[in-house]
N, CA, C and O of each residue as an XYZ file, in Angstrom:
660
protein
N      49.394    177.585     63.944
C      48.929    176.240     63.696
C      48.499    175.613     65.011
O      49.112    175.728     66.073
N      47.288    174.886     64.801
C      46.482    174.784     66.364
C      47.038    172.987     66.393
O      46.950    172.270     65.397
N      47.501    172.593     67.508
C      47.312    171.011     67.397
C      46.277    170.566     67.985
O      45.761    171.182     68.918
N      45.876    169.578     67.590
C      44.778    168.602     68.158
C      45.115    168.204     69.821
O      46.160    168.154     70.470
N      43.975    168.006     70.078
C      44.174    167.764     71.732
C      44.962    166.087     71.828
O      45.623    165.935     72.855
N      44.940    165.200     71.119
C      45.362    163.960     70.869
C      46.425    163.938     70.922
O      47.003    163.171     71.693
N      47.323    165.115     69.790
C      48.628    165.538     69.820
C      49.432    166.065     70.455
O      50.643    165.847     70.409
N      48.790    166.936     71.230
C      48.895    167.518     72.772
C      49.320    166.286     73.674
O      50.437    166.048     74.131
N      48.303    165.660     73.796
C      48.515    164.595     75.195
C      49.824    163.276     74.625
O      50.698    162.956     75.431
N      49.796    162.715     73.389
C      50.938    162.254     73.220
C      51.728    162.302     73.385
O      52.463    161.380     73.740
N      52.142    164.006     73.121
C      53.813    165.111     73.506
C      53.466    165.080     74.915
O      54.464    164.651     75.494
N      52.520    165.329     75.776
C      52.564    165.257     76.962
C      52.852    164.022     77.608
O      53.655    164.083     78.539
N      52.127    162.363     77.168
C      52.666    160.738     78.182
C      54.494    160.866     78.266
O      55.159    160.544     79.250
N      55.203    161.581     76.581
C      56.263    161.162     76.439
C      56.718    162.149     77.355
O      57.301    161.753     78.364
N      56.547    163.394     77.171
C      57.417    164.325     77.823
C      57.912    164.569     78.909
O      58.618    165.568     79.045
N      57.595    163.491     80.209
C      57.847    163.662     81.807
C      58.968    163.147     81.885
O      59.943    163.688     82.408
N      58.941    161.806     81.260
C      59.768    160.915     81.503
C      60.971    161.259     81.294
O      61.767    160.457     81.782
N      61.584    162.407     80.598
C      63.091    163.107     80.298
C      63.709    162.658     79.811
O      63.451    161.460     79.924
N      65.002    162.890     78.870
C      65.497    162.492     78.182
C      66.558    161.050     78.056
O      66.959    160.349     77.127
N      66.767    161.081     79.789
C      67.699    160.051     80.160
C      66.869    158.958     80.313
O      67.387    157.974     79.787
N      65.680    158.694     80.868
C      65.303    157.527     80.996
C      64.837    157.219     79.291
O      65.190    156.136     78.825
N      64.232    157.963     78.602
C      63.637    157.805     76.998
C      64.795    157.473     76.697
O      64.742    157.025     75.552
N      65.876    157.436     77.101
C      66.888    156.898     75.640
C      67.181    155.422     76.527
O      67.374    154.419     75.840
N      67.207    155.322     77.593
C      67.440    154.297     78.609
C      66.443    152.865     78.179
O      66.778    151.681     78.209
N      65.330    153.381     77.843
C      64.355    152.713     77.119
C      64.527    151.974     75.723
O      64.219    150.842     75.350
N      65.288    153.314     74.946
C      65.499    152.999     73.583
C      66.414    152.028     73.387
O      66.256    151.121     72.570
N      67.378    152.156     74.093
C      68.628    151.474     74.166
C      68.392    150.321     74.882
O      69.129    149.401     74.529
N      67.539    150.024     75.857
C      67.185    148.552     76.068
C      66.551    148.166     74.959
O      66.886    147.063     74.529
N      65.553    148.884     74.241
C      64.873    148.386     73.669
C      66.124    147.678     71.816
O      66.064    146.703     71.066
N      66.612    148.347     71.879
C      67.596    148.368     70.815
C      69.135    147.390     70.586
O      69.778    147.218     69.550
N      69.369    146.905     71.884
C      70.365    146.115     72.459
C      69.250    144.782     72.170
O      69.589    143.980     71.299
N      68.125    144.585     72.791
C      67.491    143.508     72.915
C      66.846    143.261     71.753
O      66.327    142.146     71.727
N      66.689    143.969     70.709
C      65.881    143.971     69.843
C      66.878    143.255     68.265
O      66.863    142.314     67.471
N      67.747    144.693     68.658
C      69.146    144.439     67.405
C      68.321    145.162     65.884
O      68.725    144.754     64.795
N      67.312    146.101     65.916
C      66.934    146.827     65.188
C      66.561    147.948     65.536
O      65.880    148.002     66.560
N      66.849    149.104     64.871
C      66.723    150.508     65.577
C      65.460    151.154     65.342
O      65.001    151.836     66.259
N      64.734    151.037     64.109
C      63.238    151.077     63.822
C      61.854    150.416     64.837
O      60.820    150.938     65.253
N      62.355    149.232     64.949
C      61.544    148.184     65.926
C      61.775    148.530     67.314
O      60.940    148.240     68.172
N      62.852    149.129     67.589
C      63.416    149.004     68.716
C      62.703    150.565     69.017
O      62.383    150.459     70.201
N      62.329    151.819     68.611
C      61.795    152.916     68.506
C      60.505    153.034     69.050
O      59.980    153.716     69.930
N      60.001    151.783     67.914
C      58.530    151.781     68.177
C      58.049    150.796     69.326
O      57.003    150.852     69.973
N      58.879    150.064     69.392
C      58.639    149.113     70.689
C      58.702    150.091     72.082
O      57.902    149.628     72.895
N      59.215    150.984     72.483
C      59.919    152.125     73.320
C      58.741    152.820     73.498
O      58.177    152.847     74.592
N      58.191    153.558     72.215
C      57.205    154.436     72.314
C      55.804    153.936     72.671
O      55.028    154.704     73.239
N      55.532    152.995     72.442
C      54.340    152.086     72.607
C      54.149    151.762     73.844
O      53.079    151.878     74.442
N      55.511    151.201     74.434
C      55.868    150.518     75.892
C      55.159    152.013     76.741
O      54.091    152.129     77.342
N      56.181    152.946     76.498
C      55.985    154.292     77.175
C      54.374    154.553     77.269
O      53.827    154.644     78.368
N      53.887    154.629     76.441
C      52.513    155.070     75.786
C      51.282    154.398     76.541
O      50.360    154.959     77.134
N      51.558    152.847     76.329
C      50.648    152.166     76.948
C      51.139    152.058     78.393
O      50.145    151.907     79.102
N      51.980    152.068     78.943
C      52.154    152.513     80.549
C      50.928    153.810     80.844
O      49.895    153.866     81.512
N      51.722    154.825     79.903
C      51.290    156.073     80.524
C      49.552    155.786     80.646
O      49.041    155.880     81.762
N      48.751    155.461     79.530
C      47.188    155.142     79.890
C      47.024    154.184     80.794
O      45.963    154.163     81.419
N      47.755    153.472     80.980
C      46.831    152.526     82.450
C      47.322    153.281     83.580
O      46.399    153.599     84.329
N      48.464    153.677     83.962
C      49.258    154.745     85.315
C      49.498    155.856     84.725
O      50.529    156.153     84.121
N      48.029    156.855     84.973
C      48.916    158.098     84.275
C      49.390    159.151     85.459
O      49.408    160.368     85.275
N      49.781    158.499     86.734
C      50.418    159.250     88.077
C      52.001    158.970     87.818
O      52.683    158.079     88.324
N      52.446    160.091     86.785
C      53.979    160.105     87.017
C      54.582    160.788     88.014
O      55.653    161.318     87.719
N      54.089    160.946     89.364
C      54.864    161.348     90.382
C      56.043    160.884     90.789
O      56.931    161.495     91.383
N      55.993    159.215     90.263
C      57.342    158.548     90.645
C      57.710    157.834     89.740
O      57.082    156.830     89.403
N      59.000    158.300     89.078
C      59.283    157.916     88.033
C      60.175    156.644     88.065
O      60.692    156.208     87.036
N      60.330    156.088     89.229
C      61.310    154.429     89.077
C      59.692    153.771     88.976
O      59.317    152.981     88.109
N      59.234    154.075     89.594
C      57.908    153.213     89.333
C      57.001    153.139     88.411
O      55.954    152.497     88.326
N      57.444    153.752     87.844
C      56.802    154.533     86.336
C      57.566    153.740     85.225
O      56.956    153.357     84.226
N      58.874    153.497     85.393
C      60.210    152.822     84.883
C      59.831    151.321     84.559
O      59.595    150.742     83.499
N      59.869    150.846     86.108
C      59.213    149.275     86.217
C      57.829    149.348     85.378
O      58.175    148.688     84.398
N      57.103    149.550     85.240
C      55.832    149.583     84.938
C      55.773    149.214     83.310
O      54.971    148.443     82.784
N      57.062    150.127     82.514
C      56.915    149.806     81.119
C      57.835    149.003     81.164
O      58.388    149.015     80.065
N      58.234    148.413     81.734
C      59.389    147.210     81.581
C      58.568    145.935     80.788
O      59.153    145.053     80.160
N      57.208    146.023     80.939
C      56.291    144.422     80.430
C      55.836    144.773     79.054
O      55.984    144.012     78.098
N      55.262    145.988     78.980
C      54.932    145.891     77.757
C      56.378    146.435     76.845
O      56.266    146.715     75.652
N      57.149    146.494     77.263
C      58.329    146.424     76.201
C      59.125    145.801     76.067
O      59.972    145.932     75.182
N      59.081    144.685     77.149
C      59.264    143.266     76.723
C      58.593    142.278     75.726
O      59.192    141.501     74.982
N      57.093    142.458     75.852
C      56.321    142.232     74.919
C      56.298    142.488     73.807
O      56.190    141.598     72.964
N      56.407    143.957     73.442
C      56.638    144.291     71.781
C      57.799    144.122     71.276
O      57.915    143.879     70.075
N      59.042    144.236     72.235
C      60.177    143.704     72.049
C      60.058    142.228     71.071
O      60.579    142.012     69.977
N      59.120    141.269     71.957
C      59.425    140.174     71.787
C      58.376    139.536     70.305
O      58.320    138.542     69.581
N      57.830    140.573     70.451
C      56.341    140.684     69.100
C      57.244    140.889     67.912
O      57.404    140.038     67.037
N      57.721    141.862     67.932
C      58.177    142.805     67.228
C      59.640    141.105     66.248
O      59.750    140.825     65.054
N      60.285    140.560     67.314
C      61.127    139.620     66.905
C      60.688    138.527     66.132
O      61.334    138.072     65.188
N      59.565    138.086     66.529
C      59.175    137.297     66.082
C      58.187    137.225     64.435
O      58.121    136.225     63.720
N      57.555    138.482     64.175
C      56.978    139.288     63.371
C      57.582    139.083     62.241
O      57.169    138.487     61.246
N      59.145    139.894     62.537
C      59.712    140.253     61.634
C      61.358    139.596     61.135
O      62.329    140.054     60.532
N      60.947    138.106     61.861
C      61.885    137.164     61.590
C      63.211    137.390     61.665
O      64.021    136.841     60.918
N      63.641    138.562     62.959
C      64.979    138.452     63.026
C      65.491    137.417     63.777
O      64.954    137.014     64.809
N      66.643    136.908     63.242
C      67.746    136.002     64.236
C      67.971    136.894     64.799
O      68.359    137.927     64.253
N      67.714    136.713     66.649
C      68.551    137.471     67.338
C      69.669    136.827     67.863
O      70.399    137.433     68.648
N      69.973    135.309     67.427
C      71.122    135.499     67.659
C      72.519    135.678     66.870
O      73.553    135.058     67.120
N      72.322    136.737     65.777
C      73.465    137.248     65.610
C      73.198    138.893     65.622
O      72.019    139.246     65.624
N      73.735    139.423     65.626
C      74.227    140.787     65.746
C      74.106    141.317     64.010
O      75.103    141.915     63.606
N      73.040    141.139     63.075
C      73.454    141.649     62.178
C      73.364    143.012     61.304
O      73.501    143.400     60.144
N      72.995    143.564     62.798
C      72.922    145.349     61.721
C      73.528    145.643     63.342
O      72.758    145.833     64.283
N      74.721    145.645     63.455
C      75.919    146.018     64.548
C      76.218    147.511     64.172
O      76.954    148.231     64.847
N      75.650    147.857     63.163
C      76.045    149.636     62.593
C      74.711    150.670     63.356
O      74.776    151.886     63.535
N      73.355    149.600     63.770
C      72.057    150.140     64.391
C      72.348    149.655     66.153
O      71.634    150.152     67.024
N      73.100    148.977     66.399
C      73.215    149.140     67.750
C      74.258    150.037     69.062
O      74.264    150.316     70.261
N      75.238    150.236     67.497
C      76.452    151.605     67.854
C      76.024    153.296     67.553
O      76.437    154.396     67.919
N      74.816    152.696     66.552
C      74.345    154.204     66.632
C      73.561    154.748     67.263
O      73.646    155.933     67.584
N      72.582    153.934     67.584
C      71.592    154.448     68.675
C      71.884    154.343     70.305
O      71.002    154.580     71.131
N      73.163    153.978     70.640
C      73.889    153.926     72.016
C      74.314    155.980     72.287
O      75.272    156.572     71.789
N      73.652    156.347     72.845
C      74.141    157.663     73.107
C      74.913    157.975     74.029
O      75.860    158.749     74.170
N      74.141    156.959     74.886
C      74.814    157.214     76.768
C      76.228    156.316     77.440
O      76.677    156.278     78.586
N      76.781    155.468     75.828
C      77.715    154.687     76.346
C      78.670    155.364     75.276
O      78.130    155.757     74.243
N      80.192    155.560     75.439
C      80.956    155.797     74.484
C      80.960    154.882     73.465
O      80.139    153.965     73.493
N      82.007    155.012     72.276
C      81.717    154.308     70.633
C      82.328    153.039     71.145
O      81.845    151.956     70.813
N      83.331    153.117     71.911
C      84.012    151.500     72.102
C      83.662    150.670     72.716
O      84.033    149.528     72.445
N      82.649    150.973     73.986
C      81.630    150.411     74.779
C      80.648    149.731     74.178
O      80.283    148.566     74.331
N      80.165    150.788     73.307
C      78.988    150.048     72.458
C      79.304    148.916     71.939
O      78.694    147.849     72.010
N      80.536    149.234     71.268
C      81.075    148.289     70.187
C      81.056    147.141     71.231
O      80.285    146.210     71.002
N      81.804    147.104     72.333
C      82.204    145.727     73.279
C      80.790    144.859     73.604
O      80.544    143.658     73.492
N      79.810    146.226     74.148
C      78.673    145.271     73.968
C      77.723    144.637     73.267
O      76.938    143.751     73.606
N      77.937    145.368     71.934
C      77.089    144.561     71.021
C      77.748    143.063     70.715
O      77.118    142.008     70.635
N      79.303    143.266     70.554
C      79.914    142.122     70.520
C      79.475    140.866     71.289
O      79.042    139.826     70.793
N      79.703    141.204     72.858
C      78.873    140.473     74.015
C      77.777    139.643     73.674
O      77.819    138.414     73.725
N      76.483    140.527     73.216
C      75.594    140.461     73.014
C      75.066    139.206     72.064
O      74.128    138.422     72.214
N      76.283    139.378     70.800
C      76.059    138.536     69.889
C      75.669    137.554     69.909
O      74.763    137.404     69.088
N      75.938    136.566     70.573
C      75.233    135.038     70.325
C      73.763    134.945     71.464
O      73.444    133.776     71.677
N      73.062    135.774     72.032
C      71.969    136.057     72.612
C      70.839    135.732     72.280
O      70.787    136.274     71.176
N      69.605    135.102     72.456
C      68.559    135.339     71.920
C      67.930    136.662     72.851
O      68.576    137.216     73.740
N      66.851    136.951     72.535
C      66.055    138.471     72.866
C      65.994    138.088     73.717
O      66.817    138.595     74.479
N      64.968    136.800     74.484
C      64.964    136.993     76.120
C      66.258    136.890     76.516
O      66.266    137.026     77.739
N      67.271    136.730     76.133
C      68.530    136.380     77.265
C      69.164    137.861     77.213
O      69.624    138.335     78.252
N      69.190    138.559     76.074
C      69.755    139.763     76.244
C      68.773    140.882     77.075
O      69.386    141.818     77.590
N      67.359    140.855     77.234
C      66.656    141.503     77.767
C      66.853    141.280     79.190
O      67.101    142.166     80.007
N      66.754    140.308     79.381
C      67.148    139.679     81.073
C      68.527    140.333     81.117
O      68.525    141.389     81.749
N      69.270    140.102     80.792
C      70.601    140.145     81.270
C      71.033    141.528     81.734
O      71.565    141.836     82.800
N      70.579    142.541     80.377
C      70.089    144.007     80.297
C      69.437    144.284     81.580
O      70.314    144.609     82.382
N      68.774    144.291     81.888
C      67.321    144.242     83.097
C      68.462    144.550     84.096
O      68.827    145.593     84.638
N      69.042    142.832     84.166
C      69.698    142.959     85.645
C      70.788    143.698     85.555
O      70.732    144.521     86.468
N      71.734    143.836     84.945
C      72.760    144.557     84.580
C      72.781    146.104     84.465
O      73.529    146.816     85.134
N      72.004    146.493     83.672
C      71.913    148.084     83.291
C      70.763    148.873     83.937
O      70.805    150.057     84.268
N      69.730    148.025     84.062
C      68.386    148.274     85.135
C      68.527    148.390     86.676
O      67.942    149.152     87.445
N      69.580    147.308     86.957
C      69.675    146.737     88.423
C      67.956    146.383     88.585
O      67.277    147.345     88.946
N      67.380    145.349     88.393
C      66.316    145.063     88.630
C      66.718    143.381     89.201
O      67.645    142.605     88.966
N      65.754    143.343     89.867
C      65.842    142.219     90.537
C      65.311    141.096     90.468
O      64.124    141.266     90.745
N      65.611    139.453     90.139
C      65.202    138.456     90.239
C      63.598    139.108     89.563
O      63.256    139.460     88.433
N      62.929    139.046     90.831
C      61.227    138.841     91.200
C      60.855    139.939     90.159
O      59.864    139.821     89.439
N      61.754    141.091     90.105
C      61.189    142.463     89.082
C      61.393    141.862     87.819
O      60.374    141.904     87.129
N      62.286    141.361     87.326
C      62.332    140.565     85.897
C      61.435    139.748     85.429
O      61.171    139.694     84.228
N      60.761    138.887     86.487
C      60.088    138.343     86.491
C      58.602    138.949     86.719
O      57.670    138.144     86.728
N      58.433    139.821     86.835
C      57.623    139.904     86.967
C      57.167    140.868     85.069
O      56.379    140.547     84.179
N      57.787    141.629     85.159
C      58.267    142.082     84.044
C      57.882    141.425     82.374
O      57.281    141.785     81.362
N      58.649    140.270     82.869
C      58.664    139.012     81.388
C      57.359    138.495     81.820
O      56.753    138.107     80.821
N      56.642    138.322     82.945
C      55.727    137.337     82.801
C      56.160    135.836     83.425
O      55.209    135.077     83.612
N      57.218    135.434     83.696
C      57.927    134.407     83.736
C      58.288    134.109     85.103
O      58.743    134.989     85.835
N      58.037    132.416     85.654
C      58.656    132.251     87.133
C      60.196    132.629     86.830
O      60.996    132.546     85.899
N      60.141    133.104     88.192
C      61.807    133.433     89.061
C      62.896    132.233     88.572
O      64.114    132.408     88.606
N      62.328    131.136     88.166
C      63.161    130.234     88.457
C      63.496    130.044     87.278
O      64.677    129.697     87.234
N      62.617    130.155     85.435
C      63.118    130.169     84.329
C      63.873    131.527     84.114
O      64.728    131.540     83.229
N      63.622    132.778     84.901
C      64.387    133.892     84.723
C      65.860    133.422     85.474
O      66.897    133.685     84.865
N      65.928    132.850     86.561
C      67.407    132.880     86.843
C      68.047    131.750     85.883
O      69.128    131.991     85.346
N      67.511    130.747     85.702
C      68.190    129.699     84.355
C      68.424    130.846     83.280
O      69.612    131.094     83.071
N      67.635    131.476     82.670
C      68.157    132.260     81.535
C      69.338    133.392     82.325
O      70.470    133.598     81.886
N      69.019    133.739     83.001
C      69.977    134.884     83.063
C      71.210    134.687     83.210
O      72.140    135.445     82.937
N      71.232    133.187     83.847
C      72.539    131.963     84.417
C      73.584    131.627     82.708
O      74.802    131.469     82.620
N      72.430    131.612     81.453
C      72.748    131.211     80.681
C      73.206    132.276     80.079
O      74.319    132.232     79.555
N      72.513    133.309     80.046
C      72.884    134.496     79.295
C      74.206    134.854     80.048
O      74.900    135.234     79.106
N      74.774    134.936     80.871
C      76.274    135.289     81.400
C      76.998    133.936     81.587
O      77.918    134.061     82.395
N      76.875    132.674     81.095
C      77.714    131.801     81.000
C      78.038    132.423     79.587
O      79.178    132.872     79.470
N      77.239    132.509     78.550
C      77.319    133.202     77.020
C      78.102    134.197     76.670
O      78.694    134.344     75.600
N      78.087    135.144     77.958
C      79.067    136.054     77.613
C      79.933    136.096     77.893
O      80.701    136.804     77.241
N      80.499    135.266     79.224
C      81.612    134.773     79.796
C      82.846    134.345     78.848
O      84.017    134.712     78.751
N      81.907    133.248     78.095
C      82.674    132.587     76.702
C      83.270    133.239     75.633
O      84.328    133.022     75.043
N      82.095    134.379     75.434
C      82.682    135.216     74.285
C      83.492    136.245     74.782
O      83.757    136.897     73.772
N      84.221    136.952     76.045
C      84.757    137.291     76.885
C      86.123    136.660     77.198
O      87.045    137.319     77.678
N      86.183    135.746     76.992
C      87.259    134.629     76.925
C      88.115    135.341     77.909
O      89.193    134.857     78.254
Protein backbone atom coordinates (compact mmCIF):
# COMPACT_ATOMS: atom_id res chain seq x y z
CA UNK A 1 0.00 0.00 0.00
CA UNK A 2 1.65 3.25 -1.40
CA UNK A 3 0.92 6.49 0.82
CA UNK A 4 0.44 9.74 -0.59
CA UNK A 5 3.24 12.18 -0.37
CA UNK A 6 0.81 14.51 1.93
CA UNK A 7 0.68 11.55 4.27
CA UNK A 8 4.21 11.08 4.24
CA UNK A 9 5.06 14.66 5.24
CA UNK A 10 2.33 14.85 8.02
CA UNK A 11 3.96 11.55 9.74
CA UNK A 12 7.07 13.37 9.01
CA UNK A 13 6.15 17.58 10.84
CA UNK A 14 4.90 15.15 13.79
CA UNK A 15 7.58 12.70 13.96
CA UNK A 16 10.86 14.78 15.14
CA UNK A 17 9.43 16.21 17.83
CA UNK A 18 9.44 12.65 19.98
CA UNK A 19 7.35 11.36 22.14
CA UNK A 20 8.10 13.40 25.30
CA UNK A 21 7.65 16.73 24.07
CA UNK A 22 4.14 15.42 21.87
CA UNK A 23 2.63 14.38 25.01
CA UNK A 24 4.14 17.59 26.84
CA UNK A 25 2.00 19.40 24.31
CA UNK A 26 -1.00 17.23 24.79
CA UNK A 27 -1.06 17.58 28.30
CA UNK A 28 -0.71 21.34 28.23
CA UNK A 29 -3.01 21.31 25.81
CA UNK A 30 -5.47 19.10 27.95
CA UNK A 31 -4.92 20.63 31.53
CA UNK A 32 -5.77 24.04 29.83
CA UNK A 33 -8.37 22.95 27.75
CA UNK A 34 -10.23 20.31 30.28
CA UNK A 35 -11.22 18.22 27.09
CA UNK A 36 -9.23 15.42 25.68
CA UNK A 37 -10.66 15.50 22.00
CA UNK A 38 -10.13 19.41 21.72
CA UNK A 39 -7.21 19.23 23.56
CA UNK A 40 -5.70 16.51 20.68
CA UNK A 41 -6.61 18.52 17.99
CA UNK A 42 -5.55 21.75 19.37
CA UNK A 43 -1.81 19.92 19.88
CA UNK A 44 -1.77 18.59 16.42
CA UNK A 45 -2.65 21.71 14.61
CA UNK A 46 -0.36 23.84 17.03
CA UNK A 47 2.47 21.23 16.01
CA UNK A 48 1.46 21.29 12.33
CA UNK A 49 1.14 24.87 11.76
CA UNK A 50 4.57 25.56 13.54
CA UNK A 51 6.11 22.93 11.50
CA UNK A 52 4.99 24.95 7.93
CA UNK A 53 6.10 28.33 8.86
CA UNK A 54 9.73 26.82 10.74
CA UNK A 55 10.29 23.74 9.12
CA UNK A 56 14.25 23.85 10.64
CA UNK A 57 13.80 21.38 13.50
CA UNK A 58 17.40 21.46 14.36
CA UNK A 59 16.46 22.96 17.66
CA UNK A 60 13.91 21.65 19.32
CA UNK A 61 13.35 24.21 22.55
CA UNK A 62 12.92 26.59 19.85
CA UNK A 63 10.80 24.63 17.95
CA UNK A 64 8.85 24.16 21.51
CA UNK A 65 8.42 28.03 21.99
CA UNK A 66 7.30 28.48 18.57
CA UNK A 67 4.03 26.27 18.97
CA UNK A 68 3.36 27.69 22.23
CA UNK A 69 0.98 30.65 20.16
CA UNK A 70 -0.79 28.80 18.02
CA UNK A 71 -1.84 26.44 20.77
CA UNK A 72 -2.75 28.92 22.80
CA UNK A 73 -4.92 30.09 20.18
CA UNK A 74 -6.80 26.94 19.33
CA UNK A 75 -6.70 26.23 22.85
CA UNK A 76 -8.54 29.30 23.34
CA UNK A 77 -10.81 28.88 19.93
CA UNK A 78 -11.48 25.65 20.64
CA UNK A 79 -13.09 27.05 24.43
CA UNK A 80 -14.93 29.34 23.31
CA UNK A 81 -16.54 27.36 20.21
CA UNK A 82 -17.57 24.81 22.17
CA UNK A 83 -18.92 26.53 25.25
CA UNK A 84 -16.96 24.93 27.88
CA UNK A 85 -16.88 26.44 31.46
CA UNK A 86 -13.42 26.25 32.13
CA UNK A 87 -13.93 27.06 35.24
CA UNK A 88 -14.90 23.87 36.52
CA UNK A 89 -13.17 20.73 36.03
CA UNK A 90 -16.00 18.78 34.52
CA UNK A 91 -14.78 15.73 32.68
CA UNK A 92 -11.85 15.27 35.62
CA UNK A 93 -11.98 11.41 34.21
CA UNK A 94 -10.28 13.24 30.59
CA UNK A 95 -7.68 15.07 32.47
CA UNK A 96 -6.38 11.88 34.64
CA UNK A 97 -6.38 9.99 31.62
CA UNK A 98 -4.54 11.69 29.26
CA UNK A 99 -1.71 12.69 32.04
CA UNK A 100 0.95 9.98 31.13
CA UNK A 101 4.04 11.66 32.41
CA UNK A 102 2.63 12.49 35.92
CA UNK A 103 1.57 9.57 38.29
CA UNK A 104 -2.51 8.88 38.98
CA UNK A 105 -2.38 10.97 42.28
CA UNK A 106 -0.55 13.89 40.82
CA UNK A 107 -2.88 14.18 38.17
CA UNK A 108 -5.62 13.89 40.40
CA UNK A 109 -3.97 16.90 42.76
CA UNK A 110 -3.67 18.88 39.74
CA UNK A 111 -6.68 18.80 38.11
CA UNK A 112 -8.12 19.55 41.50
CA UNK A 113 -5.77 22.79 41.59
CA UNK A 114 -6.78 23.59 38.41
CA UNK A 115 -10.42 23.67 39.08
CA UNK A 116 -11.62 27.05 39.58
CA UNK A 117 -9.23 28.40 36.52
CA UNK A 118 -10.28 29.96 33.51
CA UNK A 119 -8.12 28.71 30.23
CA UNK A 120 -5.90 31.72 30.18
CA UNK A 121 -5.03 31.39 33.86
CA UNK A 122 -4.39 27.71 33.69
CA UNK A 123 -2.36 28.07 30.42
CA UNK A 124 -0.20 30.80 31.96
CA UNK A 125 0.30 29.22 35.03
CA UNK A 126 1.14 25.81 33.09
CA UNK A 127 3.65 27.84 30.83
CA UNK A 128 5.44 29.10 33.83
CA UNK A 129 5.30 26.19 35.97
CA UNK A 130 5.70 23.05 33.78
CA UNK A 131 7.31 24.98 30.70
CA UNK A 132 9.61 27.18 32.89
CA UNK A 133 8.93 29.89 30.38
CA UNK A 134 9.35 33.23 31.18
CA UNK A 135 7.38 36.44 31.85
CA UNK A 136 8.28 38.01 28.16
CA UNK A 137 8.00 34.13 26.58
CA UNK A 138 4.35 33.92 27.86
CA UNK A 139 3.81 36.84 26.63
CA UNK A 140 4.85 36.67 23.86
CA UNK A 141 3.23 33.38 23.30
CA UNK A 142 -0.50 34.64 24.37
CA UNK A 143 -0.08 37.71 22.41
CA UNK A 144 -0.48 39.71 25.60
CA UNK A 145 1.61 42.67 27.49
CA UNK A 146 3.97 41.34 30.28
CA UNK A 147 2.04 43.22 32.56
CA UNK A 148 -1.68 41.53 31.97
CA UNK A 149 0.38 38.16 31.91
CA UNK A 150 1.93 38.78 35.36
CA UNK A 151 -1.69 40.05 36.84
CA UNK A 152 -3.07 36.75 35.53
CA UNK A 153 -0.47 34.56 36.52
CA UNK A 154 -0.48 36.59 40.10
CA UNK A 155 -4.15 35.54 40.04
CA UNK A 156 -3.92 32.19 38.83
CA UNK A 157 -1.57 31.18 42.00
CA UNK A 158 -3.44 33.35 44.48
CA UNK A 159 -6.38 30.64 43.08
CA UNK A 160 -4.52 27.89 43.80
CA UNK A 161 -3.06 28.94 46.91
CA UNK A 162 -6.76 29.03 48.22
CA UNK A 163 -7.75 25.83 46.98
CA UNK A 164 -4.43 24.45 48.55
CA UNK A 165 -5.50 25.74 51.80
Amino acid sequence: MKLDTKDKKEQYETAFLGPVSAKRFFNLALYAIDDEKLASQAAVKAVSDTYKRFPDETDQRIFERQCLCPLYRYGKKAVRECGINSGTASRHADFTAGCQLLRRSEADRLADLLTGLSFEERFILLLFCWFRCTLHEIARATRLPVFIVKRRLSAAVDKVEQRAG
